[in-house]
N, C-alpha and C positions, 0 to 999 in steps of 0.2 A: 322334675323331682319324682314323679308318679315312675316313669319310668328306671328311673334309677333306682329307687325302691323296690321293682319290679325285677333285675334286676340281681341285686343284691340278694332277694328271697330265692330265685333262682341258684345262687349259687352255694348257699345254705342248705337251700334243699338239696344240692348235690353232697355237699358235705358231710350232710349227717345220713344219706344214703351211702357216702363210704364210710363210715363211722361205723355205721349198721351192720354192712358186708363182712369188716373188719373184726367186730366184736362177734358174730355168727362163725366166722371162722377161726376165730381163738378158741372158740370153744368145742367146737368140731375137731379140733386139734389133741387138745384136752381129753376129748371121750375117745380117740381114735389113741391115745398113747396109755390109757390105761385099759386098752383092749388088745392092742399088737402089742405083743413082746421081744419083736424086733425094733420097735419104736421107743425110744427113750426121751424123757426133757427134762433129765436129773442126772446130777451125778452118780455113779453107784455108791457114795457112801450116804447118798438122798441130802434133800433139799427142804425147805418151807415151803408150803402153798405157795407164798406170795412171790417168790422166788419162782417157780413153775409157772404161776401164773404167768409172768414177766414174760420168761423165755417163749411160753405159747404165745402169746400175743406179737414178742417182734419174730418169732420165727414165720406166723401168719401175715404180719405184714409184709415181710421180707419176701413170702412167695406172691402176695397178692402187687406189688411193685413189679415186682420181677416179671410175673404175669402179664400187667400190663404194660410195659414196656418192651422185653426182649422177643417174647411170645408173636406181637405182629410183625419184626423182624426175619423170625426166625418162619414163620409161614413167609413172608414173600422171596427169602432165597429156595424154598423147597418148592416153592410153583411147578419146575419141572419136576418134579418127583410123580412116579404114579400115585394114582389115588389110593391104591392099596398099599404098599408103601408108608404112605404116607398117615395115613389112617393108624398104622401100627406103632410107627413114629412118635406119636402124637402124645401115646402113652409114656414112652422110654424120654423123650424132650418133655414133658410135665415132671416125672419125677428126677427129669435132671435138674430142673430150676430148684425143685423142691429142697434136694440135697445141696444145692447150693446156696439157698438161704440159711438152711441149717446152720452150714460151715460159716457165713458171715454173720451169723448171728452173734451179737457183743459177750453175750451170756455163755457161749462156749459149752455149754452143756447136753443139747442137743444133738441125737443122732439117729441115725436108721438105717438098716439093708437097702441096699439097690431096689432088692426085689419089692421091702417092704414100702421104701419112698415110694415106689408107681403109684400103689394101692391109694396110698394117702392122698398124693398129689390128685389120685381122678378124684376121689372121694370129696377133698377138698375144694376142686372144680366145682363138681357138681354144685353142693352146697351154697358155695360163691354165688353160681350163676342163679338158682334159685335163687337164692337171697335178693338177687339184687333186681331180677323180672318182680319178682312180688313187690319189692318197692317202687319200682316203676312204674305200676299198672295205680298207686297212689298219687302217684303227680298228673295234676289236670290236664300239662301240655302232652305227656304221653297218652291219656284218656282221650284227649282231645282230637289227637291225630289216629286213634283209633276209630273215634265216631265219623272222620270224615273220609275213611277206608270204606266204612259201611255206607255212606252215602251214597258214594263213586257208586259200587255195587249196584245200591238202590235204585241210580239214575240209570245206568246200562240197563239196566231188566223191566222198569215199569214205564208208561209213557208220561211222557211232559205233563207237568201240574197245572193249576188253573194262574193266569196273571192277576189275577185279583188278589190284594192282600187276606191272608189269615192273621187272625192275631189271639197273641198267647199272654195271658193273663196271670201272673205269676203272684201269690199273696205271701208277703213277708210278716205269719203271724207276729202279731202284740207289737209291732214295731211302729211306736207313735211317731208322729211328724216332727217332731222337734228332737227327736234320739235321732232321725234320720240326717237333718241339718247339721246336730254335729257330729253325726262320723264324717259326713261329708267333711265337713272344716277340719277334722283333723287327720284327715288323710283314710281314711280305716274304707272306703268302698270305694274307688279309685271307679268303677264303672260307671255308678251312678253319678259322681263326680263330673266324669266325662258327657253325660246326657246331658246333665244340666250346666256344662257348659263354664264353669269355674273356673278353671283355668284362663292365663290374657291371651290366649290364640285359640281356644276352642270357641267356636258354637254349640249352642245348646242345638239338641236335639228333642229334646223333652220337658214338658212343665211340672211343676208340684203344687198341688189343688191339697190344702188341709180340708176333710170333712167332719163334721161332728157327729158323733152316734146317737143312740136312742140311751135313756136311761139303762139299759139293759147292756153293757159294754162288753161283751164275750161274744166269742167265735160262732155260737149256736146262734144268736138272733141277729147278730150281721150277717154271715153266710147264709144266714137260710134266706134274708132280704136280699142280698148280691144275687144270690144265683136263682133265686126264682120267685123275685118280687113282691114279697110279703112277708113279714116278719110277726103282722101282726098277733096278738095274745102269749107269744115268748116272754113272760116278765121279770125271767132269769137265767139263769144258768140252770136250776133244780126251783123246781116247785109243786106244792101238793096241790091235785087237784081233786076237790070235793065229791064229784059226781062219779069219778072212778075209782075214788080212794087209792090213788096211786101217785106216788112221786115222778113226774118226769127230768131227766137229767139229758140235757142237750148232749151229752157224748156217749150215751146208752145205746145200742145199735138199735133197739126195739122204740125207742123215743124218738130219734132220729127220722124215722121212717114212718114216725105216726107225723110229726112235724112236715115231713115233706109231703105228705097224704094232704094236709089241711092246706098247706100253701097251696100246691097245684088247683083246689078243691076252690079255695078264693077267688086264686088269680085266673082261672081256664085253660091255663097252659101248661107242658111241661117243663119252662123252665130255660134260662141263656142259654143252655147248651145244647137244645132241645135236635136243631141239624147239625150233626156232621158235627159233632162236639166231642171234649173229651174232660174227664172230669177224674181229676187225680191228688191222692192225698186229701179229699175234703173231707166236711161231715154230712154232705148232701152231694145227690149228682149231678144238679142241675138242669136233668132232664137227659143226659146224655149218653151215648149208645156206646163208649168207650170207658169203661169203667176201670180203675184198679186205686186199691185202698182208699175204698167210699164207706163208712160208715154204715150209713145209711140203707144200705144194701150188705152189709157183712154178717146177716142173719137170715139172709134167702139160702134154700138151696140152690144147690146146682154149682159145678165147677166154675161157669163163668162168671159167676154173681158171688162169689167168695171174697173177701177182704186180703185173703192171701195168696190169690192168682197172680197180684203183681210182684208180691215176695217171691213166688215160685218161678215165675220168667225172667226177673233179673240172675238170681243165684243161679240157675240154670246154666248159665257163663264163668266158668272158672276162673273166670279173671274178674271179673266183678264181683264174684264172693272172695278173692285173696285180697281184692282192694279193700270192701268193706269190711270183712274181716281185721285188718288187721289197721285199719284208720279206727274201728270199734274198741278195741284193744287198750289203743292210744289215749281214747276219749276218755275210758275207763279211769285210767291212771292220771288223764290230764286232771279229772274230778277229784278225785280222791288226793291228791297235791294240794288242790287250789280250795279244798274243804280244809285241811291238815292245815294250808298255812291262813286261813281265817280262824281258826280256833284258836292258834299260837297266838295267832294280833290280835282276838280279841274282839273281833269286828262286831261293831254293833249297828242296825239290826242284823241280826243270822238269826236262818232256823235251822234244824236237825235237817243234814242231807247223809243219813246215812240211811242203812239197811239195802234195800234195793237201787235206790234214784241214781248211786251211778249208772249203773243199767240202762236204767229206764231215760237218764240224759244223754247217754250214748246211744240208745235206739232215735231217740228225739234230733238229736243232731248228724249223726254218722246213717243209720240203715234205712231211718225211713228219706232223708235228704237225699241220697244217690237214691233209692228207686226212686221215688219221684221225679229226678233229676233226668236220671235212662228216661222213665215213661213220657216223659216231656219230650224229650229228643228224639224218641221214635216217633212221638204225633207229629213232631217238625218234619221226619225225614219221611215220614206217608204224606203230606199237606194237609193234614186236619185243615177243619175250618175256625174252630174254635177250641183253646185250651185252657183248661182255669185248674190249677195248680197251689196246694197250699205249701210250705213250707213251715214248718211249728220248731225250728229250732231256738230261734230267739228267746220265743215267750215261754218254754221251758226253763230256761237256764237263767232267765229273767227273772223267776219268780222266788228262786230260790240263792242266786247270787245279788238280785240287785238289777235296775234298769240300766242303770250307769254305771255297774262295773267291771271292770277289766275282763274276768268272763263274757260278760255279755258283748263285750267289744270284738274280741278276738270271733264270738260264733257269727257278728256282724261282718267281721273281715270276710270270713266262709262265706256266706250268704254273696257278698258281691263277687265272690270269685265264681260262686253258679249260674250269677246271675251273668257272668261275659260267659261261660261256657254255651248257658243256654241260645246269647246272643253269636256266639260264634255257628253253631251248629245250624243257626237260619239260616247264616250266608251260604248254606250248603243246602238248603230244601229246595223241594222242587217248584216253591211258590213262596212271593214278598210274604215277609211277614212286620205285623205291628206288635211292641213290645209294652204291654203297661203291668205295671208294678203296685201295689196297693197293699194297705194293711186294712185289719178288720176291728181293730181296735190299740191303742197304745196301752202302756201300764204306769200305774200310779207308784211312785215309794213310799217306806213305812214301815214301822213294825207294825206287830201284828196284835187286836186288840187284848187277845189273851196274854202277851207277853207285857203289855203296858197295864194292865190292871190287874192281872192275875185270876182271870175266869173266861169263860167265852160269853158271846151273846147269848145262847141256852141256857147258862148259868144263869145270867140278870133277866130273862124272862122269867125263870122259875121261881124267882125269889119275887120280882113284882107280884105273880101269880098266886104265892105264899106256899110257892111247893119246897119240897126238898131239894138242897143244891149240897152236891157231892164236895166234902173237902178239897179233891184237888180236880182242877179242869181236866176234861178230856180235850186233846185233840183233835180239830176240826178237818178233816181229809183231803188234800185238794185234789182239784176236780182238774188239772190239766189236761189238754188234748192227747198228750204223748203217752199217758196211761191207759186210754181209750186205745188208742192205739197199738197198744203193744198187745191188750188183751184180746182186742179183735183179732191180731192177727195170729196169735196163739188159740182163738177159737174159744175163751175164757169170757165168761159172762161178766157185764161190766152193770152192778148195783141193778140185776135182772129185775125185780121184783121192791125195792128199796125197801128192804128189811131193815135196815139200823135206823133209818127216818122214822118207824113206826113207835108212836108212846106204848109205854108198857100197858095204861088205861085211855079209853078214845076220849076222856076227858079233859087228856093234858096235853099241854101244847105240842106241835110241832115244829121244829125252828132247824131251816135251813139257809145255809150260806152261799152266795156267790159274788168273789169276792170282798170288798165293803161294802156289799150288799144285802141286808140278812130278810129273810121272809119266817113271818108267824100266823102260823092255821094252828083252830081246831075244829079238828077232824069231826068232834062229834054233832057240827051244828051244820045243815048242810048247804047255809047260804055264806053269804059274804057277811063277815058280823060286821053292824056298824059302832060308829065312837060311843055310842049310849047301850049298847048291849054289852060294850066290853067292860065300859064304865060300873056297870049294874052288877057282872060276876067277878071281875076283879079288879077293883077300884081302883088300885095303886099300879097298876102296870102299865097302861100310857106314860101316866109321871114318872114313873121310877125311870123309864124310857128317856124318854122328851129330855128329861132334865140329867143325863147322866153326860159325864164330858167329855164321851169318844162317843157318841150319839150327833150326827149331825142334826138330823130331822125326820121324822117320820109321815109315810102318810094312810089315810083311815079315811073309811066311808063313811057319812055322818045323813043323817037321818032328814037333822035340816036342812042341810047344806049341800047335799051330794058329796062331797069330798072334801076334805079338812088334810091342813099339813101343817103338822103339830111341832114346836122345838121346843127351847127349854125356859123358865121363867113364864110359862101359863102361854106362849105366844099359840095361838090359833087362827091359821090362814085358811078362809074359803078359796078352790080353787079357781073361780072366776072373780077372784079379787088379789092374782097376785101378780100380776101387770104393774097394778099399780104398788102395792104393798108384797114383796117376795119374802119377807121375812127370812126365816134362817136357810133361805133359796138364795138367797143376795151373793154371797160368799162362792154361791158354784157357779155365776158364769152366767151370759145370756144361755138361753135356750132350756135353762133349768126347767123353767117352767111348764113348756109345751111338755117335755119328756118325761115330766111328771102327768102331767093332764093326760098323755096317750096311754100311759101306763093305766090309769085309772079307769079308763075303758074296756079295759080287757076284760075278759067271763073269767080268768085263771087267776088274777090280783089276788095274794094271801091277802088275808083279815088287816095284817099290821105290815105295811114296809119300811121297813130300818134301814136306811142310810147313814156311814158311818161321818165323824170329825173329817173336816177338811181344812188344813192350812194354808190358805193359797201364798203365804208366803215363801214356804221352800214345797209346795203341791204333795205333800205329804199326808195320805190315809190310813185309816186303821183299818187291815183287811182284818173280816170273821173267820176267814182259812190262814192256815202254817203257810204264810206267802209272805217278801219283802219287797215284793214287786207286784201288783194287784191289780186285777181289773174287776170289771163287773157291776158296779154303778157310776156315781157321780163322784167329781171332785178330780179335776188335774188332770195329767195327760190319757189319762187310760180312755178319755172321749173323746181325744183329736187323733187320727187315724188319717194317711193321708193317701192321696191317688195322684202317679207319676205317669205323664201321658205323653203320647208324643206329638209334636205339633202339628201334625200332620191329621190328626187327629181334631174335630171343634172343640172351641173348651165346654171344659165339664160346666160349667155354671158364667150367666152373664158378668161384664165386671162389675164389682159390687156385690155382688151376689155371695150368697152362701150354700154350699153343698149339704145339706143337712138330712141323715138318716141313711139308712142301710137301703131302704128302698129308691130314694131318690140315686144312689148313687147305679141301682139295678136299672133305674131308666137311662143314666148316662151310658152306659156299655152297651143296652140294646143297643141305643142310637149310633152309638159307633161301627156295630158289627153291621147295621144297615146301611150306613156312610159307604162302608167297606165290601158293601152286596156279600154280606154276611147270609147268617142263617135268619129268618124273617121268624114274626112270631105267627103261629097257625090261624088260620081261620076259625079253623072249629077244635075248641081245645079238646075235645074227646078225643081224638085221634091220637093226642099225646099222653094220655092216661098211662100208656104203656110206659113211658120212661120213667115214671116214676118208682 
């Protein structure tokens, strides 16, 4: 069925490549007959557009037929002809076709000189044949057999690769375990399909390990625990921190890089990728000496250390900027379609995808996907030893069409088709490679809490607090990766300095989001406040909190207790009593607990954490961002994430067992790269200071 599918899109896509040629050349036609005045496609007493129109288009098709059918004919009787001859020929046989479709054309109204048909006929060539190289260099199977031209190449000129397996770690951001299960079952990643084996005559080749994350479910405190072993005091996405008076934002390049300082600084090392690594698309490097669009280094000087060195090496190939170019194009228009026909239905939840975000989901899926895509397949065709590789299309288009909607399905179809390219371009490297797939977090559905009550979480602290609260909400920013990334790579400072985080007086709260996850500091006090200080300056704002009904639970540092996690109807949990007793923790799941308890440990915990409502019956949250697809704390898929491995490979966890936490899953990939006489972790971590 896979391949009949297969198949079938094959020859669609040949389809609307001559659809394309077709309509490019009608109109070349069109500009070419109101420039030659030998050229006519009207009557002399004139015509309607639509009428002109007509005749341009079967007059272009009539040459492009004719073209393709008489045209290799008409070269294999001229064989003996000289090449000069022949050459001349070429032109006078082009606009003999030309003038001959004219004449069979139904419409009768078309005409042109001898002399002037040449002109048209090359002109109209040309056109053609560009048209139809640039959409070629779009279809993967053409890409495909270019990368393995470049291989051949590669192999002639450099010597033999090591036999030891390398393996290339490809991340499918926000793509939770169970979105993954059903493209599988309804056909939409026919690759990963194939790994695991679903099919009645395949074998698997590959397992699927769900993990569950740390309270903190975004890209910044899993990656930075995947690729170098510690995640710890990350307690969100954005959080104020007291003692520098500054907001950190996990996709800030200057955050980024203070994050990867403190990880290396914990753990002694620099990191998975620390030998012979490559580190591509993340928000950290992982330690590795092959960088291109790393975050985390897109505020160093120097050429090599730029965020746009790998923008500049892909485009550098003209055919890789007319591919992406014009798949960007597409994306454009595919957005703004699939925006247009949810407003028409009506769709609820939706938020505003206008202004820029076509753009920025066309960068998201289209430019930063092919280079990553190229820089992956050049580490394959040198033999890296290790490649870790983000992908951020999904979780883009996720947040703002939905987990499970038809958008999101169709960037999931994309996604597996990069994923067999990248797997085909192994069977061409100079060394085995092992293939594991993983996400960094899933996303939760839901509108959004401002749409369902008509304020934001800022709004209801301000009012607990008894400040002023603005008649109408503002909205809350999102913090996606793909916006980070765009402005990195345009070299535009991303929330440098977090100026809009800052209160107008250091008296007043500070309330930031990530995802349904919301965090509240004030700035002016310079410790952690606890539940009786908060109690004593503004009485009402726990309760108005705790007890509000897109509030799932909060939690606060308590005096007597160490930590307290507060819900609504007076409930107060100490946290070494909620084993037994989880109270309004019950609802989210084993593991609440602990993710709770580690978060509490951190030096960075704002004053109050706000987690939002969670219905575990349709896993629907209330994000604090313009999101309908959310990650970033607790509740529903946004904290099963999952890791697809190959068997060949030990498993991730004993049976029984549970995979739990961003760093745990950083121990399972050392241990494989060492299985695989990978890169080892240093002796003496100083040495690796430098890759960070």
């Amino acid at each position: 069925m896979l391949g009949v599918r297969g198949g079938w899109r094959r020859v669609a896509s040949q389809v609307g490549r001559s659809v394309a040629v077709w309509a490019v050349s009608t109109v070349t036609m069109l500009v070419l007959a109101g420039i030659l005045p030998d050229f006519q496609l009207q009557s002399p007493d004139g015509d309607s557009a639509t009428r002109i129109a007509v005749t341009a288009a079967l007059g272009a098709g009539a040459f492009g037929v004719l073209s393709a059918v008489v045209w290799p004919l008409l070269v294999r009787l001229l064989l003996l002809v000289p090449a000069l001859v022949l050459g001349l020929l070429v032109f006078f046989l082009n606009g003999s076709l030309l003038l001959l479709a004219l004449r069979i054309n139904p419409s009768g109204q078309a005409e042109a000189a001898p002399e002037t048909a040449v002109i048209v006929a090359a002109v109209m060539s040309a056109v053609a044949s560009a048209t139809g190289a640039a959409l070629a260099v779009r279809d993967d199977d053409a890409y495909r057999r270019r990368l393995y031209r470049l291989a051949d190449r590669r192999r002639r000129r450099l010597p033999p690769g090591p036999s030891t397996p390398g393996t290339v770690f490809v991340q499918l951001d926000g793509v939770g375990h169970d979105v993954l299960l059903d493209a599988v079952g309804q056909g939409l990643m026919p690759t990963v399909a194939r790994w695991l084996g679903t099919g009645p005559e395949e074998r698997p080749t590959h397992r699927l390990t769900p993990w569950r994350t740390d309270w903190s479910s975004q890209t910044g405190a899993s990656q930075l625990g995947i690729l170098h072993g510690s995640n710890h005091d990350v307690p969100a996405f954005r959080w104020y921190e007291k003692d520098t008076r500054e907001v950190m934002v996990c996709n800030r390049p200057t955050s980024a890089a203070e994050l990867q300082r403190r990880a290396v600084e914990r753990t002694g090392y620099g990191g998975l990728l620390t030998v012979d690594g490559a580190s591509r698309g993340n928000l950290f490097s992982g330690g590795a000496d092959e960088l291109a669009l790393v975050l985390s280094v897109s505020a160093r000087r120097g050429r090599e250390n730029r965020s746009r060195a790998g923008y500049f090496a892909y485009f550098s190939d003209p055919a890789n900027a007319v591919r992406t170019a014009l798949s960007f194009v597409a994306e454009v228009a595919r957005e703004i379609g699939q925006s247009v026909r949810a407003r028409i239905r009506k769709q609820r939840p939706r938020v505003g995808r206008g202004g820029l975000y076509p753009f920025v989901r066309a960068f998201a899926t289209v430019v930063e996907r092919d280079v990553v895509v190229a820089a992956v397949t050049g580490d394959l065709l040198a033999g890296r030893t290790a490649v870790y590789a983000d992908l951020v299309a999904y979780d883009e288009v996720a947040h703002y069409s939905g987990p499970h909607s038809r958008d999101a399905q169709k960037v999931l179809q994309r996604l597996d088709r990069s994923l067999a390219l990248i797997e085909n371009v192994a069977e061409h490297a100079p060394r085995p490679y092992r293939m594991v797939v993983l996400s960094d977090h899933g996303q939760s559905p839901g509108e959004t809490f401002r749409a369902r009550y008509g304020l934001t979480l800022g709004d209801l602290v301000r009012a607990g607090c008894g400040l002023h609260v603005p008649r109408k909400a503002e909205r809350t920013h999102s913090g996606a990766e793909a916006r980070a990334a765009v402005r990195a790579a345009l070299r535009r400072p991303v929330e440098e300095h977090g100026e809009r985080h800052r209160p107008s007086r250091r008296s007043e709260p500070i309330v930031l989001a990530s995802g349904n996850l919301g965090l509240v500091s004030f700035p002016d006090v310079p410790h952690r406040m606890s539940k009786e200080e908060i109690d004593a300056r503004h009485p009402a704002l726990l309760t108005t909190l705790a007890n509000h009904p897109g509030i799932g639970f909060l939690l606060v540092r308590s005096e007597e207790h160490g930590g307290l996690v507060l819900g609504a109807r007076g409930a107060e949990i100490p946290l070494d009593r909620l084993d037994e007793d989880p109270g309004p923790l019950a609802v989210f799941g084993p593991g609440a607990a602990d993710a709770v308890r580690r978060t509490h440990s951190f030096p960075h915990t704002a004053d109050i954490m706000v987690n939002s409502f969670y219905d575990p019956a349709d896993g629907e949250v209330l994000a604090f961002e313009e999101q309908i697809g959310s990650h970033g704390g607790l509740g529903g898929a946004q904290a099963r994430p999952f890791l697809l491995s190959p068997l060949a490979c030990s498993a991730p966890v004993d049976e029984g067992g549970d995979l739990v936490g961003a760093e745990h899953v950083h121990r399972v990939l050392r241990r494989w790269l060492r299985e695989s006489h990978g890169p080892q972790v240093p002796l003496d971590g100083r040495e690796d200071q430098r890759a960070v």
